[in-house]
C-alpha positions in Angstrom: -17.1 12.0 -7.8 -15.0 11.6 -10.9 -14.9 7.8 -12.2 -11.8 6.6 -13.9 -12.4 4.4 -17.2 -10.3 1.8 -18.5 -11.0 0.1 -21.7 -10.3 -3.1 -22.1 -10.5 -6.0 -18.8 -7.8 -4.4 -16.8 -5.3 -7.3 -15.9 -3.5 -6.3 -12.9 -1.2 -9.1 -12.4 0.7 -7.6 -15.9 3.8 -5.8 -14.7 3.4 -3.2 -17.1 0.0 -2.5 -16.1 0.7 -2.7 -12.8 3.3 -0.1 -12.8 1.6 2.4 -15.0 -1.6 2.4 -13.4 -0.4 2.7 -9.9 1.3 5.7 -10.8 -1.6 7.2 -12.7 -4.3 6.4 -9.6 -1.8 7.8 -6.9 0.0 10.1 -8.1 3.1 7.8 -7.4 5.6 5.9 -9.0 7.0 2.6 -8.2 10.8 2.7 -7.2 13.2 0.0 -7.6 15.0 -0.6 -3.8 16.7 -3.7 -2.7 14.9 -6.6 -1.4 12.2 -5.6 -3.6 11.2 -3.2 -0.7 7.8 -1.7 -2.4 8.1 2.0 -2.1 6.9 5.0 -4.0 8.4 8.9 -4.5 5.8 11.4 -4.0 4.9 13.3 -7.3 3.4 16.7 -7.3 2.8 16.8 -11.7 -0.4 18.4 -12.8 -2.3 17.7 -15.4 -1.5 19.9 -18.8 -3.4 18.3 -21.4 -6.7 16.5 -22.7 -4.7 13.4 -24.1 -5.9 10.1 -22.8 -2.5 7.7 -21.6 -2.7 4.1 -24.4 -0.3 1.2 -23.7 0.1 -2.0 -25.4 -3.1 -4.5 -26.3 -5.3 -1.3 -26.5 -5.2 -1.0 -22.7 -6.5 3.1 -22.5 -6.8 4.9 -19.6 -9.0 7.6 -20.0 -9.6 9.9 -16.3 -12.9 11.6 -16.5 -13.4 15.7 -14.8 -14.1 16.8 -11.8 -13.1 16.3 -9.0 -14.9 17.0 -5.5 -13.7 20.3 -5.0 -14.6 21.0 -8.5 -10.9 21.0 -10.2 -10.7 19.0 -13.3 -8.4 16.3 -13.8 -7.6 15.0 -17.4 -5.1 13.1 -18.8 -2.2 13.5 -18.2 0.7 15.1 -21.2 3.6 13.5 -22.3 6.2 12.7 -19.5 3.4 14.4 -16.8 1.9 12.0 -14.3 -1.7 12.5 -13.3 -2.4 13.3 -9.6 -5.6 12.3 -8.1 -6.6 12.5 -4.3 -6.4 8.8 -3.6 -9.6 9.2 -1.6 -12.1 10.9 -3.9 -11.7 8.9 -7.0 -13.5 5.5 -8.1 -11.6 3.0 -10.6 -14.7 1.6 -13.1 -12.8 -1.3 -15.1 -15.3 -1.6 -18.4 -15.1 -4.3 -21.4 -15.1 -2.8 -25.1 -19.1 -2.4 -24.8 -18.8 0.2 -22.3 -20.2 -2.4 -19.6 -18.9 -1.9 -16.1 -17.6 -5.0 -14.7 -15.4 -4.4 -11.7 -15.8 -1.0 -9.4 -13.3 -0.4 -6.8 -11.7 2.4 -4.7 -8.5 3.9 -5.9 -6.9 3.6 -2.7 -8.0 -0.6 -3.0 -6.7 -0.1 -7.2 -3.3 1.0 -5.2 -2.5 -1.7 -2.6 -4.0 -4.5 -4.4 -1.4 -3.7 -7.7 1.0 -3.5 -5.1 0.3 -6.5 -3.2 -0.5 -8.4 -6.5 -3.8 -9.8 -5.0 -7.6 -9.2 -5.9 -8.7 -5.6 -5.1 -12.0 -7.2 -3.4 -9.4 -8.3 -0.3 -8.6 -4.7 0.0 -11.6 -4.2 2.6 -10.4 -3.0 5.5 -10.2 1.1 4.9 -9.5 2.0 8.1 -6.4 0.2 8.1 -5.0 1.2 4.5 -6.3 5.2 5.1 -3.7 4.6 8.0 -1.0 3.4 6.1 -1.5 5.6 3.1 -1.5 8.7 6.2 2.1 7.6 7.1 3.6 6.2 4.0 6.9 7.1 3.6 7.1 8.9 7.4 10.9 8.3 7.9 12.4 5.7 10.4 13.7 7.6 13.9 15.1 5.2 16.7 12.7 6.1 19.7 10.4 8.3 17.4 6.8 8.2 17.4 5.1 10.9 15.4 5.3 12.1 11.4 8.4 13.8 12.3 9.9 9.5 12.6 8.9 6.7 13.8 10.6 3.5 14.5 8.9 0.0 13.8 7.4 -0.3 16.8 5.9 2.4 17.7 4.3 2.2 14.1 2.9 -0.8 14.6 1.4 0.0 18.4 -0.2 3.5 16.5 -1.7 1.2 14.2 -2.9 -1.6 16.4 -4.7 1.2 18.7 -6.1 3.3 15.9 -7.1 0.4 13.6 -7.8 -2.2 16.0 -8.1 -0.5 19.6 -5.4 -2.7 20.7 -3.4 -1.5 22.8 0.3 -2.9 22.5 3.5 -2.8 24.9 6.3 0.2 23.3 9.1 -2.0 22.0 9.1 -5.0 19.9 10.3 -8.1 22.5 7.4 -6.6 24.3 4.8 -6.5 21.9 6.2 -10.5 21.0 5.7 -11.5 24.7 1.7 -10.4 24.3 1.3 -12.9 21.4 0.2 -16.6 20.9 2.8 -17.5 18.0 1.4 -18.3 14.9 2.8 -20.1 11.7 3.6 -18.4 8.3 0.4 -20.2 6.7 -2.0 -19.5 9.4 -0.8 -15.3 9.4 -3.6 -13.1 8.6 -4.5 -9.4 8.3 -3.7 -7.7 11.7 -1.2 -10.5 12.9 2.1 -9.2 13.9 5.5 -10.3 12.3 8.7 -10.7 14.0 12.2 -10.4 12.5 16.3 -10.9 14.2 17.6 -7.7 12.6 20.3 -7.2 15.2 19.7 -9.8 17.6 17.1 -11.1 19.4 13.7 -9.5 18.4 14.7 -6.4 17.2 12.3 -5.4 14.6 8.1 -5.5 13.7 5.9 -5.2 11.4 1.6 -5.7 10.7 1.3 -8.5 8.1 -1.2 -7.6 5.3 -1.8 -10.7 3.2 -0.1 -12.3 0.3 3.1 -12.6 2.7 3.4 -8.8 2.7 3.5 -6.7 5.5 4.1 -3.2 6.3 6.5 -1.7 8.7 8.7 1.0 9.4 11.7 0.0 8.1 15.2 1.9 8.7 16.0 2.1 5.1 13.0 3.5 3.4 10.3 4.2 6.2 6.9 3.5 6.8 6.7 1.0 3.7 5.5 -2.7 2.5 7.6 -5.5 1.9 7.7 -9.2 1.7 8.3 -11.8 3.8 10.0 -13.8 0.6 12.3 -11.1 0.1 15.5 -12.5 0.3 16.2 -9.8 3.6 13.2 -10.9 5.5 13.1 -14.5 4.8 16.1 -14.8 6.7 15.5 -12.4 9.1 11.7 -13.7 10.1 11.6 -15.1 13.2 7.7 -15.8 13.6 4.1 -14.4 13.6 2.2 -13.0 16.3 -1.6 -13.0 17.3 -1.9 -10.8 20.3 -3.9 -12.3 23.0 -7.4 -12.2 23.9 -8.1 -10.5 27.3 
């Protein structure tokens, strides 16, 4: 397994880092949407050079070889991102000593940059394996596979392949199985609830930090923020489905 090393305590909570290094782990790039939607373009750039990536305050980036299937991946050349299968890579932030002081997954380096919160609360694989699976699957009224899916038949896939919940097809149903619960008490798994056109018209599987992810019409399967001026208005309340 190939490690990634970054000189330098890597500070994710810097913008600049933050949009750099995602792209470099995933093999994605941050795009600007409104509502600061978070949602990345698929990159397919290969690697055509040996030159490690340096930013500002010395921060370098330096990917290691080999990868599983015994390709070599090195840095990436000027204007080239590097692609690296989320799953198969190791993130090893190390001081100027060479001393390794934080390991995590990439696919935990990715969400946590994206959801600006500490990569230790990224723990639950099965659940982010499932979201990286369908990220970006287009929104389709009444669709339920990788061809589109709307919101809630996203969210019922992922409460019965994550949680082995099963949940009612369309939103007002899924709202009618839950205890409500307030913004502050919301954890990881909780259902979210939103008046997009009405009524309950649209959900989503709250994350943490106040983001959650969703299908949403405009960009797809993708996570947002319940403080985004869209949803803030639109939130109507969480949901903890009942216990049996």
């Amino acid at each position: 397994m190939s490690y990634i090393r970054v000189n330098t305590i890597l500070r994710m909570k810097h913008l600049f880092v933050v949009a750099v290094a995602t792209g470099i782990f995933s093999g994605t790039s941050i795009k600007a949407k409104a509502q600061t939607n978070v949602n990345l373009e698929r990159l397919n750039g290969q690697s055509k050079s040996n030159k490690s990536l340096k930013f500002i305050n010395s921060i370098e980036i330096t990917p290691d070889r080999v990868a599983s299937n015994g390709d070599t991946y090195t840095g990436a050349g000027e204007g080239m991102p590097l692609t690296l299968p989320v799953k198969e890579y190791k993130a090893v932030a190390t001081a100027a000593n060479n001393t390794s002081i934080e390991q995590c997954s990439a696919l935990q380096f990715k969400y946590a940059v994206m959801m600006d919160i500490e990569v230790e609360m990224i723990a639950n694989f099965p659940l982010y394996n499932f979201i990286e699976d369908w990220w970006a699957t287009r929104y389709r009224y009444g669709g339920s596979d990788k061809s589109g899916i709307d919101c809630s038949a996203f969210t019922g896939k992922l409460a019965q392949e994550v949680y082995h919940i099963n949940l009612p097809r369309t939103a007002r149903e899924q709202f009618q199985v839950c205890d409500m619960v307030a913004n502050e008490d919301l954890q990881e798994g909780d259902l979210v609830f939103f008046n997009t056109r009405g009524g309950i018209s649209h959900v989503g599987l709250y994350l943490g930090n106040n983001y959650f992810v969703h299908s949403s019409t405009s960009g797809g399967v993708t996570i947002s923020s319940l403080t985004d001026d869209y949803y803030s208005k639109k939130f109507l309340s969480g949901g903890r489905v009942k216990k049996p």
